[in-house]
C-alpha positions in Angstrom: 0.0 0.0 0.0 1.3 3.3 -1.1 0.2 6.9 0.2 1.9 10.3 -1.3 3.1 11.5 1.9 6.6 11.9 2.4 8.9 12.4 5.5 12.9 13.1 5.3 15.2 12.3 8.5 18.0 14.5 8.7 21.7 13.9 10.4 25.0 15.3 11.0 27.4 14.8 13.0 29.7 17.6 13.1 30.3 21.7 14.0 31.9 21.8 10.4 28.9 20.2 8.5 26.8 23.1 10.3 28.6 25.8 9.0 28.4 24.2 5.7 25.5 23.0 3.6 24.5 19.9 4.9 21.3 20.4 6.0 20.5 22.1 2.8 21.4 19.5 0.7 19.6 16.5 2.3 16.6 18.6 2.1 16.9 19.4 -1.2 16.9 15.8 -2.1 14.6 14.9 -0.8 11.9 17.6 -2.4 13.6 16.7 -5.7 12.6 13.3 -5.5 9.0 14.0 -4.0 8.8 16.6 -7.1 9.6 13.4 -9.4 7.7 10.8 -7.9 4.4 13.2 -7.1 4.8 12.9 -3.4 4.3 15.3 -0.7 6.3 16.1 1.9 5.6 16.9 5.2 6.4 20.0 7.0 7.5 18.3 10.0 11.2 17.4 9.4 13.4 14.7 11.5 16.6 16.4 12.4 19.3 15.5 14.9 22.1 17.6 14.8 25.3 16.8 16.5 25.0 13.2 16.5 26.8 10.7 15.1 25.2 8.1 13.7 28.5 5.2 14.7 26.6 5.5 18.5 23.5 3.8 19.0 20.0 5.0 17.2 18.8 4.7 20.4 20.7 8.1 21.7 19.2 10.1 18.8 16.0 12.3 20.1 14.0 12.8 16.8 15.3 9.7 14.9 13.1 7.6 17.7 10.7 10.4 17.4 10.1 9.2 14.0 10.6 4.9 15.0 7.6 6.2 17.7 5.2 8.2 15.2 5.8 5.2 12.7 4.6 2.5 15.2 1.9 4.4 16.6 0.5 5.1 12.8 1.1 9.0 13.7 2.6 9.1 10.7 0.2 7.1 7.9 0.6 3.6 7.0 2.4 3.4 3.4 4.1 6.6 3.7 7.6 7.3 2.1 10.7 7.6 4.6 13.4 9.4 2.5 16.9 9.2 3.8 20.3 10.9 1.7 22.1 8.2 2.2 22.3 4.9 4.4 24.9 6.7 6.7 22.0 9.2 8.3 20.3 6.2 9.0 23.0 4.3 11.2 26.8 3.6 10.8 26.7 1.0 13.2 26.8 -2.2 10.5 24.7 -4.6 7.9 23.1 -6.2 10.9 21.5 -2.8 12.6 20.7 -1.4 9.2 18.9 -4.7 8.1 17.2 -4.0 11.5 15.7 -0.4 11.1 15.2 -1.0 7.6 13.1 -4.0 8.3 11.7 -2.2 11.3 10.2 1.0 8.7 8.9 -1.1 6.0 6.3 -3.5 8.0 4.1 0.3 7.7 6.0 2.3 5.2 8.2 2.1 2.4 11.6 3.9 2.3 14.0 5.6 -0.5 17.7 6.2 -0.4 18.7 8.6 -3.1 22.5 8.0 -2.8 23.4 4.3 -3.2 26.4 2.5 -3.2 27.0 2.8 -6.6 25.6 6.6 -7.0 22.0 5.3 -7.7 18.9 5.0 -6.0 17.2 2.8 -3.8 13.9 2.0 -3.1 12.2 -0.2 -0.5 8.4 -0.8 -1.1 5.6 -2.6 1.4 4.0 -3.8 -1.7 6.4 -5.0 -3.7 9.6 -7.8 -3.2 12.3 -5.7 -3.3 15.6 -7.0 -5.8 18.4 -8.7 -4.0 20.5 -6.2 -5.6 19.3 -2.9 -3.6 19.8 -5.1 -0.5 23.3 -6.1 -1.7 24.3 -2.3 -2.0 22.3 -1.8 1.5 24.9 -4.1 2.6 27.7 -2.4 1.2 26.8 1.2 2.1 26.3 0.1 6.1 29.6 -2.0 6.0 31.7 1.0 4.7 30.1 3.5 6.8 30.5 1.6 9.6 34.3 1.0 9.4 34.9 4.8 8.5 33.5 5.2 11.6 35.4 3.0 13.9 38.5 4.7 11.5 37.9 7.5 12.7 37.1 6.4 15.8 40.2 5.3 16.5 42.1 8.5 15.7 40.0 10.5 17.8 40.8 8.2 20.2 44.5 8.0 19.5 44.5 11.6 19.7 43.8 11.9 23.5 46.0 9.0 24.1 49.1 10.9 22.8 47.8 14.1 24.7 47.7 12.1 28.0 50.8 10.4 27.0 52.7 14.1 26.7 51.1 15.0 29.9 52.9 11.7 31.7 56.1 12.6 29.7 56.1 15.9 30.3 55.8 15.1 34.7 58.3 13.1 34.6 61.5 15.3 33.4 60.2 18.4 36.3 59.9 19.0 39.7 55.7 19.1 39.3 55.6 21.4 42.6 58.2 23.7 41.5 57.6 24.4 37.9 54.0 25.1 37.5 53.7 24.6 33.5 51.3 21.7 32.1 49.7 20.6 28.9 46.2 21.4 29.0 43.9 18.7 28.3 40.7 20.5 28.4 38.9 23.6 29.0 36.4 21.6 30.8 38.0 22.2 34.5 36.9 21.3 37.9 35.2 23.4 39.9 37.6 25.3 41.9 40.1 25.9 39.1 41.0 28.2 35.9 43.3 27.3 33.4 46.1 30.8 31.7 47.1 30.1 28.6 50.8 30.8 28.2 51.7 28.8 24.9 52.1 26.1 22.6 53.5 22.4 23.1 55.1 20.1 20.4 55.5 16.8 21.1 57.8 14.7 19.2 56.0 12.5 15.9 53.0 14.1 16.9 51.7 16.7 14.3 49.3 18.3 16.7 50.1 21.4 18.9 49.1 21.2 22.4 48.2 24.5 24.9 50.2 24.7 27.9 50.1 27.1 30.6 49.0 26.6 34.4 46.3 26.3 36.8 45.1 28.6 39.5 42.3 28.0 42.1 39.7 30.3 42.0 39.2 33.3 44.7 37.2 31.6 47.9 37.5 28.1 46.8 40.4 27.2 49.0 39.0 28.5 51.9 35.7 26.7 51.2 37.4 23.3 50.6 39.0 23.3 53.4 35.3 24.5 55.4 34.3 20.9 53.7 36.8 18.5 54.8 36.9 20.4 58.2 33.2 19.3 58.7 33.8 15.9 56.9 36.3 15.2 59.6 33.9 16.0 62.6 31.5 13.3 61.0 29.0 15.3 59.5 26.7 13.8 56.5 26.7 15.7 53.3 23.3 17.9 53.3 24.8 19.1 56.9 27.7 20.6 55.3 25.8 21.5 52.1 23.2 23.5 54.4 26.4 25.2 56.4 28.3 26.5 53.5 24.9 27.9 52.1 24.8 29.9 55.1 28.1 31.8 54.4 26.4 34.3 52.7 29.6 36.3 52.4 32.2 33.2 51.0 29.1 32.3 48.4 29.0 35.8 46.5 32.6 35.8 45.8 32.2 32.3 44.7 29.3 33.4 42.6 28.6 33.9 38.8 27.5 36.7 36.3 24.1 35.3 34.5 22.6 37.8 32.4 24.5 40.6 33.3 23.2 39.4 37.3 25.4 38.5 40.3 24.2 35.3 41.3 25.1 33.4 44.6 27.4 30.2 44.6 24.6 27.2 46.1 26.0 23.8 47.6 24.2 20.0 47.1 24.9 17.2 48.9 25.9 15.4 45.3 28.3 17.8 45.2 29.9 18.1 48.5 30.1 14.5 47.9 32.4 14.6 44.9 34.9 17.0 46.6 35.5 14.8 49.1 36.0 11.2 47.2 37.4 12.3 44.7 41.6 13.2 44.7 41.5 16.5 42.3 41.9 18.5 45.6 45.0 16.5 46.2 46.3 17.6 42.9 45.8 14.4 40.7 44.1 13.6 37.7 42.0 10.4 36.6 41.4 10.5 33.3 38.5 9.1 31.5 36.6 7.3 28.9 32.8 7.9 27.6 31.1 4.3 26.4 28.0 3.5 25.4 27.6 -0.2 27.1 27.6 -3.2 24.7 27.4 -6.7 25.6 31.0 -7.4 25.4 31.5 -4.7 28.2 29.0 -6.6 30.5 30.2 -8.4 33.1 33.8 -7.7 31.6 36.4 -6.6 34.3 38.4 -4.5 31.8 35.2 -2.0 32.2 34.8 -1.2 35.8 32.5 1.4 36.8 32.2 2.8 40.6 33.9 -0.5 41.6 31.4 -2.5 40.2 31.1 -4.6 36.3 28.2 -3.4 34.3 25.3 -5.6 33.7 22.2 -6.0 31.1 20.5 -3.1 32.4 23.6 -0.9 31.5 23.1 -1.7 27.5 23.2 1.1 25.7 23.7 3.7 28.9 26.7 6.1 28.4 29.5 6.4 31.3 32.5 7.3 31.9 34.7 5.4 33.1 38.6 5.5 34.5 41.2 4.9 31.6 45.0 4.6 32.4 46.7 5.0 36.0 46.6 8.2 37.6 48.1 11.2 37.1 49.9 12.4 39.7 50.4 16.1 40.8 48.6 17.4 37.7 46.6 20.0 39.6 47.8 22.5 42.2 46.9 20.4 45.5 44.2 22.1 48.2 44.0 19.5 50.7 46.7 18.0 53.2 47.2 14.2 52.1 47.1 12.9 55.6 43.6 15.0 55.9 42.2 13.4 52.8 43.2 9.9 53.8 41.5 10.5 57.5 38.6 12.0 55.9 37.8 8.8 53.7 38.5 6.4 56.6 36.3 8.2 59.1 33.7 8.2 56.0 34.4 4.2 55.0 33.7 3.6 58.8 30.3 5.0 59.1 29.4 3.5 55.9 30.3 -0.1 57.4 28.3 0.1 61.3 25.0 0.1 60.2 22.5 -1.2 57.7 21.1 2.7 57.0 17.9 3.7 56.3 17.5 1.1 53.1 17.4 -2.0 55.8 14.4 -4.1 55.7 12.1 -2.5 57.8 13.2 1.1 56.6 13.2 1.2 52.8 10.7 3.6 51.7 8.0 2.3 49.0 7.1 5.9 48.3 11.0 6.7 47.0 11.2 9.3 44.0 7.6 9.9 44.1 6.8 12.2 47.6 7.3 16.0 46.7 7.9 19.4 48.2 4.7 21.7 47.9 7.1 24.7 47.7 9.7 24.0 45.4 8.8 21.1 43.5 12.0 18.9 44.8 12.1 15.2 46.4 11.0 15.0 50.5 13.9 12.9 52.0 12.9 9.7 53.9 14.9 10.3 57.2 15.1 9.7 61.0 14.1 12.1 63.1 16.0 12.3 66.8 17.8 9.0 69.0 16.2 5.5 68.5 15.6 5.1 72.4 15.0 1.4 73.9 12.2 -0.5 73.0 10.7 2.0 70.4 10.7 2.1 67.3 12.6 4.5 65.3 10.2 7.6 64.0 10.8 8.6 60.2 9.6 11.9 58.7 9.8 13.3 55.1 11.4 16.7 54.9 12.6 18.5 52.0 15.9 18.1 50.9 16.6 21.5 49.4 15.0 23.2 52.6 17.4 21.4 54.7 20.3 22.3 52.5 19.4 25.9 52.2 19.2 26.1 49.0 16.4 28.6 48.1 13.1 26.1 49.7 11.7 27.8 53.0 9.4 25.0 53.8 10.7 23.2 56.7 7.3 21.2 57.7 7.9 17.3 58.7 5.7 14.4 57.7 4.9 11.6 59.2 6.0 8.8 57.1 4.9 6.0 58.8 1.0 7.4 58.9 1.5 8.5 55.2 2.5 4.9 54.5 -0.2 3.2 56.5 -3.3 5.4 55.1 -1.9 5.2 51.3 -2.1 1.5 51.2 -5.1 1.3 53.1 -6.9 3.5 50.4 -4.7 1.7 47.9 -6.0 -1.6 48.8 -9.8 -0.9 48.1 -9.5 1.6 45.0 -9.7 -0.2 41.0 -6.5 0.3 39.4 -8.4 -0.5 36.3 -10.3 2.9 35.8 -6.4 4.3 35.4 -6.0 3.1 32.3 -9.4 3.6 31.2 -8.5 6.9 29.1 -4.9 7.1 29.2 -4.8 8.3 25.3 -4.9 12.5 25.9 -2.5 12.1 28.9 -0.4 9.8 26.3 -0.4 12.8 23.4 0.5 15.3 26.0 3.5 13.3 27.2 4.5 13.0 23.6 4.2 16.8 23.2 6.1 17.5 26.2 8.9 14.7 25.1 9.3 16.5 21.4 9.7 20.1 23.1 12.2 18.8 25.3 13.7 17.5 22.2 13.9 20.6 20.7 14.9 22.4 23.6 18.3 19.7 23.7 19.3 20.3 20.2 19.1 24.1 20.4 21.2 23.7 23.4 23.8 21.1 21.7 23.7 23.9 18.7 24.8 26.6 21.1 27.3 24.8 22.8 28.8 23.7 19.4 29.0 27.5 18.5 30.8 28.0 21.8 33.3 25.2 21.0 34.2 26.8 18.0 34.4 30.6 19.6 36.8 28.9 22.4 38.7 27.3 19.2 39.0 30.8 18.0 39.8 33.1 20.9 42.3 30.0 22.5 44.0 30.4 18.7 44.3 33.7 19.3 45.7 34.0 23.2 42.3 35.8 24.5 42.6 35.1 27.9 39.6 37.0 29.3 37.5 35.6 26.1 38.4 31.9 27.1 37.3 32.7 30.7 34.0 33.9 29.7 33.4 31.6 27.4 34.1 28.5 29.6 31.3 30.1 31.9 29.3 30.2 28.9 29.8 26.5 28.2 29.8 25.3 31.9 25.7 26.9 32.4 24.6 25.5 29.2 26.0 21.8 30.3 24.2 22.6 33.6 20.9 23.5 31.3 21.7 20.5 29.3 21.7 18.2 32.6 18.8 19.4 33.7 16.6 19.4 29.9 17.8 15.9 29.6 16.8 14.4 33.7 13.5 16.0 32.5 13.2 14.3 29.1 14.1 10.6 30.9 11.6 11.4 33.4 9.0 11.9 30.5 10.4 9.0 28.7 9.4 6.6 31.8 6.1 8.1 32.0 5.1 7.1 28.8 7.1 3.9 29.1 4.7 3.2 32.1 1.4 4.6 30.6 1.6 3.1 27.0 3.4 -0.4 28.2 0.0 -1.7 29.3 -3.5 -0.3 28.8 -4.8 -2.4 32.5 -3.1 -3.2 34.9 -4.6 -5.9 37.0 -5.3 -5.2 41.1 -4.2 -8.7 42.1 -0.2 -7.8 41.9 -0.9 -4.5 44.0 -3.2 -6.1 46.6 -0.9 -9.0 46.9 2.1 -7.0 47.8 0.2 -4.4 50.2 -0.9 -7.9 51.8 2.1 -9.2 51.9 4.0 -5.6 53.2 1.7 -5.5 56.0 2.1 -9.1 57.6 6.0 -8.5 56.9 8.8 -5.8 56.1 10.7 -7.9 54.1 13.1 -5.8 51.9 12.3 -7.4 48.2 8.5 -6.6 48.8 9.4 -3.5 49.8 11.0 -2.8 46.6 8.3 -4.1 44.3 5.6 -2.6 45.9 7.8 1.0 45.4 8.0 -0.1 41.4 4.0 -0.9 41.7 3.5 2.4 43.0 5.4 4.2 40.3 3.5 2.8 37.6 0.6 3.9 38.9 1.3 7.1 40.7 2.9 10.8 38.8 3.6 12.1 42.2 2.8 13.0 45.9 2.4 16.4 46.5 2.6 17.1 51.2 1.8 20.4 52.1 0.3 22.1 55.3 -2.7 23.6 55.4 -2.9 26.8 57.6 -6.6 27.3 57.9 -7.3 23.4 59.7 -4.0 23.3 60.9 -3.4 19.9 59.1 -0.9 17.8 56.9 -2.0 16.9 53.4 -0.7 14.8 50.4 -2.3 15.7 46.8 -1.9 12.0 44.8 -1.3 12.8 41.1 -2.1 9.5 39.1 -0.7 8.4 35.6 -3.5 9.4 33.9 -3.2 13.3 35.4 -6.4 13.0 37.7 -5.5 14.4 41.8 -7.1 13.4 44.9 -6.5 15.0 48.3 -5.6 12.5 51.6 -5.1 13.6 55.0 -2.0 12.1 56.5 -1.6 13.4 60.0 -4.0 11.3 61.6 -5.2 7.6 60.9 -8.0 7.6 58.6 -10.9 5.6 58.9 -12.6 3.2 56.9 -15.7 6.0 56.3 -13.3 8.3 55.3 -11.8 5.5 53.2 -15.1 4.7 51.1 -15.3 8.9 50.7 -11.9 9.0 48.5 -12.3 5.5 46.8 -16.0 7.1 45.5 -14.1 10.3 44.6 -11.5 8.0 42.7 -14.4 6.2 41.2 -16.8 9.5 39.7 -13.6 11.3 38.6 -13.2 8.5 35.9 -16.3 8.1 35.3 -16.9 11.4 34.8 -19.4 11.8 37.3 -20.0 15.0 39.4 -17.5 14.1 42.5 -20.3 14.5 45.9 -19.4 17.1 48.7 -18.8 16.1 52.1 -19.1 18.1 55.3 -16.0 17.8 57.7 
């Protein structure tokens, strides 16, 4: 079956094939060969800039976009999917390419105007297609894929013989007398800047390398050592985050220009944590590779990642991961050895007493989901005062960014434990059924949400590409107060790019959970709340946390001033709220109230009032 619509997927890979006429000519072959064939093509164009098509197809944002719409018969059955050449499609070998290819044509058909041998080739649901287009297909992958891994492998040779000259060059000087080093990257830790001073040539290498030194930035020395200093008095991370973002004084000169704006240097526990593992304030360097996880890495020892091997629910996740010994007095060192090494043992020690709060009885069902009214961040499940003799420990929710100080005022605790009991109680008697009832609106807004985030990530990868090339220039060119600004430039819109793309993979498991199942039967959910209340037993714990996130958005706790009571507002997967009360123990006639609110909101019945 044949339509005349007509969709083109764009791709490049590259700064250089922006500022050239890339785009422009993939486009324009494709509306030449609509023009010929009497096609129309579609104002909406699949374009993923930046990436490289030797990675998986699975990191590519609108190339899935367009895998999704052809599934879900957004775009029409029979359609034409018009590629320039197999390369925009994937680089990654025959085998993948037979895979997407296959994959497009069970609903449409697919031309590639620029062949193996020049010529065109056309793959059509209706029709059996020659052995020789799939002979060229077979070709054109195989080639593309081993320029890739070609060039692959200089790229990768490249940074070899930079870390090489970096080794080389420590080992003829005194590293804390002469100050000099190769400079890797402009991509620094926190507390440092890098002064370009000049070029390095290292021997049968063509390439010229910057050298120049390192200097820590105002403040950060002083606030380093403020870290280690409560580190080493046994305080937990959020402690010392929420101290240093009291030094109101310390955290302005610390601070950044944004939009012409002084703002304020804020602390997270994430952070505090890094500083103190890891040895960049002793003045060493670890470098790094990035991999996308394959089976041959899993359960491979050469490919170690936070101490541990990766497994099958790494594949196709990105890391980086430690390549090569390390460097040695790279850095200018901000932290006394012997106070490093104290620091991690006193750390290494509290980490080995106790069980912690993710012990049997403790581990919270309602992890990831429970929100701050205020700021929109996660309420940390935590203990609240001594465990005394013969009681049981009390744990509250509280939010994490409050605690920290870091911009949240809203320092009210909630009871977990009452949260807990009355959520599965109501739980237990509503029908998880009427969820999934009408899940196709919230689905197209997800999807809409997903594609602007999209959007929003390529415009950012665009920018930060311009920036590379504007650091290329003013590094070429010895502009020291250029390279400065620019690498604040680059460090926010990494931040921005963080942050788009934790958004975009909590959208992605939304619909992952919404679409994977159009019921979802009560007898798994009643089992386990069954189960969870007889028992605390860890594993049930666990599942019954994964139940609840395929049925629950979020938890929203606030306070209400005017009845002087705790509330939680439950969003469900299909974007319908109901309010608890989770101060007090509710009772079974206040149980029947919400699961009839539950059950006239999806019916779309008028929901009755109820007098207090």
């Amino acid at each position: 079956m044949n339509n005349n619509m007509a969709y083109v997927y764009i791709r490049y890979s590259s700064k250089k094939q922006e500022e050239g006429d890339s785009y422009r000519r993939q486009l324009e072959s494709a509306e030449e060969y609509c023009k010929e064939k009497g096609l129309t093509l579609s104002k909406e164009i699949f374009f993923d800039a930046g990436k490289s098509a030797y990675s998986s197809y699975k990191t590519r944002g609108d190339f899935n976009k367009m895998l999704d719409m052809i599934k879900d018969e957004d775009i029409p059955f029979g359609s034409w999917i018009l590629f320039e050449n197999i390369d925009r499609m994937t680089r990654e070998g025959t085998r993948t390419a037979f895979k997407l290819l296959s994959e497009i044509t069970e609903r449409c058909n697919v031309a590639i105007f620029r062949g193996a041998t020049g010529g065109l080739l056309e793959y059509k649901l209706d029709a059996n297609d020659e052995i020789i287009n799939f002979i060229n297909l077979a070709i054109d992958s195989s080639r593309g894929h081993k320029e890739s891994q070609e060039k692959s492998v200089r790229v990768s040779n490249g940074w070899q013989a930079k870390k090489k000259s970096i080794r080389d060059k420590l080992e003829t000087i005194d590293p804390k007398i002469d100050k000099e080093r190769i400079i890797l990257t402009q991509r620094l830790p926190l507390h440092l800047e890098a002064h370009i001073t000049g070029k390095h040539f290292q021997e049968g290498v063509k390439k010229k390398y910057d050298v120049g030194y390192f200097v820590v930035k105002d403040g950060y020395v002083d606030a380093i050592k403020k870290i280690f200093e409560y580190a080493l008095d046994e305080r937990s991370d959020q402690y010392i985050a929420s101290r240093m973002n009291e030094n109101n004084e310390l955290n302005t000169l610390l601070g950044i220009e944004v939009n012409g704006a002084l703002v304020k240097k804020t602390w997270n526990s994430t952070e505090i944590n890094r500083i103190i593992k890891e040895k960049i304030v002793l003045g060493h360097y670890q470098p790094k590779k990035h991999i996308e996880v394959k089976k041959g890495h899993i359960n491979n020892k050469d490919y170690i990642f936070k101490g541990k091997m990766f497994t099958e629910d790494d594949l196709d996740k990105s890391f980086d991961i430690p390549e090569g010994e390390l460097i040695k007095n790279y850095y200018p060192q901000v932290i006394d050895e012997d106070l490093y090494n104290e620091v991690q043992r006193i750390r290494l020690r509290r980490t080995t007493k106790k069980e912690g709060k993710t012990g049997s009885k403790n581990l919270n069902i309602l992890r990831t989901l429970v929100k701050c009214e205020s700021c929109g961040g996660s309420l940390q499940h935590t203990p609240k005062g001594k465990k005394k003799k013969h009681h049981t420990e009390k744990f509250y929710l509280r939010c994490r960014k409050a605690y920290e100080n870091r911009g949240c005022s809203n320092k009210v605790l909630f009871d977990y434990k009452l949260l807990e009991k009355n959520l599965l109680k109501y739980c237990d008697h509503i029908n998880l059924d009427l969820i999934f009832d009408e899940t196709s609106d919230h689905l197209k807004k997800l999807k809409t949400k997903r594609n602007g985030l999209e959007i929003e990530i390529q415009n950012l990868n665009k920018r930060m590409t311009l920036l590379d090339a504007e650091m290329d220039l003013a590094l070429d060119n010895d502009d020291n107060e250029l390279v400065r600004g620019l690498s604040r430039k680059i460090s926010q819109s990494e931040d921005k790019l963080e942050l788009i793309r934790t958004q975009l993979e909590e959208v992605l498991q939304e619909i992952s959970f919404v679409a994977k199942s159009s019921k979802k039967s009560n007898a798994e959910l009643h089992d386990l709340i069954e189960k969870v209340s007889s028992g605390d037993e860890k594993e049930i714990r666990r599942k019954l946390n994964n139940q609840f996130k395929e049925i629950i958005n979020k938890i929203v706790c606030f306070y209400d001033n005017e009845t002087e009571g705790r509330y939680a507002v439950i969003l469900f997967r299909d974007g319908i709220a109901q309010t608890m009360r989770i101060d007090i123990e509710i009772d079974d006639e206040y149980t029947e109230q919400l699961v009839s609110e539950f059950t006239n909101q999806r019916n779309g019945n008028e929901v009755p009032s109820y007098d207090d």
